[in-house]
C-alpha positions in Angstrom: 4.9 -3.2 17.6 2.2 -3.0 14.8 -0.1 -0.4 13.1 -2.0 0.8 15.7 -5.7 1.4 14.2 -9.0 1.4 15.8 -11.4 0.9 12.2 -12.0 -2.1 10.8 -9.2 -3.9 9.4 -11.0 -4.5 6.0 -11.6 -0.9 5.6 -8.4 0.2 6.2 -7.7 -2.7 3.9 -10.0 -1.6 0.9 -8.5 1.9 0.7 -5.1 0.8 1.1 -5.0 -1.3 -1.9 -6.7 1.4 -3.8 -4.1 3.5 -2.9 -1.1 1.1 -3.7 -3.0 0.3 -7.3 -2.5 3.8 -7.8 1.4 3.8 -7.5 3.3 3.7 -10.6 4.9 0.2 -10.8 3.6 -1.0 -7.5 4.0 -5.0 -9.1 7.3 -4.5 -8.9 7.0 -4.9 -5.3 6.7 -8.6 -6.0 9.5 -8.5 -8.4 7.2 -8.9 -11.4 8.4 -8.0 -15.1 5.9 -5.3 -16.9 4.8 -7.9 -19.1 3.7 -10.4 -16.0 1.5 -7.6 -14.7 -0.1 -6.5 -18.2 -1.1 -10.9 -19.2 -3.0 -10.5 -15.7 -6.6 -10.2 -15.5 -8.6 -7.7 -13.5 -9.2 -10.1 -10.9 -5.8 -11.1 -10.7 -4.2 -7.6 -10.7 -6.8 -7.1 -7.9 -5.8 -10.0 -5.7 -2.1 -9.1 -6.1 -2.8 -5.5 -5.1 -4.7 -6.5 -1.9 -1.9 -9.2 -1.0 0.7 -6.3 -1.4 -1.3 -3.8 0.7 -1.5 -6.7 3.2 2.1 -6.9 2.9 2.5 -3.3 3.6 0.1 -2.8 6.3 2.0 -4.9 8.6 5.5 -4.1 7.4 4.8 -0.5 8.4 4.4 -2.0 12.2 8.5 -2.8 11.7 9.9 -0.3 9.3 7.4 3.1 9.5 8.2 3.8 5.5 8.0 1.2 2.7 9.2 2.2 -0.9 6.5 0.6 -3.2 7.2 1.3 -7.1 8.0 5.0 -7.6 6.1 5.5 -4.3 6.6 5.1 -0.8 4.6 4.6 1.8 4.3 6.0 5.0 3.4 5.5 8.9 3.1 8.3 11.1 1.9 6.6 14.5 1.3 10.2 16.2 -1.3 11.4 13.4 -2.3 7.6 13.1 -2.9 7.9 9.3 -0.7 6.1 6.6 0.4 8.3 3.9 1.2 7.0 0.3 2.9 9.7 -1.8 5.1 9.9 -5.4 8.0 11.8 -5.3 7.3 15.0 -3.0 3.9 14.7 -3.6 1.2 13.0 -1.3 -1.2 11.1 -3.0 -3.7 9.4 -0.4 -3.7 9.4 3.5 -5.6 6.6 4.9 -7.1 7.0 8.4 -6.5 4.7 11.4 -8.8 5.7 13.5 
């Protein structure tokens, strides 16, 4: 099936690992400890960020919503927008089109 998007991968990309970076415990994602995450760099908290928005992206083509940290995030396919929210609250949607 897939994320159906017609922008550029890499921009969808960008704002998507912004987004996740944004998500309270997102790390845990990769099963890392609190103290793991804090002894990375900037570069390296970066790289793991983009890897799990990578992740993500194309998980969403096989389950449409993703719990990340205390966030989730969200594929709606009719709207064509991914939606990253905490709690009840949405915190970013990310255009597909």
């Amino acid at each position: 099936m897939g994320v159906r998007h017609a922008r550029e991968y890499a921009d969808i990309l960008k704002e998507l690992t912004e987004a996740v970076s944004e998500v309270e415990g997102s790390y845990t994602f990769f099963e890392m400890e609190e103290e793991e995450w804090a002894a990375l760099g900037a570069d390296d908290r970066h790289e793991v960020m983009e890897a799990l928005a990578d992740d993500v992206f194309f998980g969403l083509g096989e389950q449409p919503v993703i719990e990340v940290g205390r966030g989730a995030i969200t594929y709606h396919p009719k709207h064509h927008v991914i939606e990253v929210s905490h709690g009840d609250n949405v915190t970013r949607m990310i255009r597909l089109t």
